[in-house]
C-alpha positions as CSV (number, residue, x, y, z in Angstrom):
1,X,-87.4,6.1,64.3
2,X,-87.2,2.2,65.3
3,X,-86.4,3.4,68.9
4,X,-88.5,6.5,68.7
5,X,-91.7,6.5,67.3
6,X,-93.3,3.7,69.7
7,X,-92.6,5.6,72.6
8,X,-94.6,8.6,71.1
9,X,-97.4,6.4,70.4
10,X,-96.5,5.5,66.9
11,X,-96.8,1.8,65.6
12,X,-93.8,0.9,63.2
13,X,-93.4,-2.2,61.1
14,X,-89.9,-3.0,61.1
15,X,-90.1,-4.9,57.4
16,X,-86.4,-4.9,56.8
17,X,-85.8,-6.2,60.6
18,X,-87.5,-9.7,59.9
19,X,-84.5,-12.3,58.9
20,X,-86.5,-14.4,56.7
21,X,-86.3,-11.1,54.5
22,X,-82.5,-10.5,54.6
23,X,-81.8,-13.6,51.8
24,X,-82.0,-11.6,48.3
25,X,-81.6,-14.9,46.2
26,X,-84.5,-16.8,48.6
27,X,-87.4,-17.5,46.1
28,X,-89.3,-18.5,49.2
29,X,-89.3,-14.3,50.0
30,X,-87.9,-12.9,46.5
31,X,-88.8,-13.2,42.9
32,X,-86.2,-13.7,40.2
33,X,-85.1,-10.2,40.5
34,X,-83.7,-10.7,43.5
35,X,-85.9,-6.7,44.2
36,X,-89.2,-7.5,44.3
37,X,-91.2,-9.7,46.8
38,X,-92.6,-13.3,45.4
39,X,-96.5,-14.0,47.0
40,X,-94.4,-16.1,50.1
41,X,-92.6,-12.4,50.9
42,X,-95.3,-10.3,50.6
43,X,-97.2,-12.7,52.6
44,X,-94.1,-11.8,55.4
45,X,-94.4,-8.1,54.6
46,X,-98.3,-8.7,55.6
47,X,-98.2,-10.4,58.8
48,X,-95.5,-7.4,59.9
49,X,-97.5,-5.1,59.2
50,X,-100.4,-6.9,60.0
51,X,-99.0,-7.3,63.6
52,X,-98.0,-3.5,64.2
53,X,-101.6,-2.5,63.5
54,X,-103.6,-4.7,65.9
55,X,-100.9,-4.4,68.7
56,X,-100.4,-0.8,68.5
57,X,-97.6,1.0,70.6
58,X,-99.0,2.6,73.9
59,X,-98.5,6.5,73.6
60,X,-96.6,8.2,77.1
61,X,-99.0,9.8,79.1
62,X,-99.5,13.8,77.8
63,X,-96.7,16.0,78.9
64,X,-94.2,12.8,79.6
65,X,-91.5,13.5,77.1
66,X,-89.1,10.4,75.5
67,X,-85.9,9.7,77.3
């Protein structure tokens, strides 16, 4: 889908791609359940998200199909 979708046109935010996520015990990013996102992590999730929305992927002309 990460490969995929953009080149239909299809904005993904790639949360789990972002390395300031990928630290379970960081309480910068994670609360003490190591699950959940603290207000600094969803403050990450946000700007990801936040980012794939206002720079939207550019859809292939109609009738070009995805290599």
């Amino acid at each position: 889908m990460l490969a995929e979708f953009p080149k239909l046109g299809i904005a993904v935010a790639n949360v789990g791609g972002d390395p300031r996520l990928s630290d379970w015990g960081n309480a910068a990013y994670y609360t003490k359940d190591r699950i959940h996102p603290s207000n600094g992590g969803y403050a990450v999730i946000a700007e990801i998200v936040a980012k794939s929305i206002l720079t939207p992927a550019k859809p292939l002309p109609f009738g070009v199909l995805a290599r």
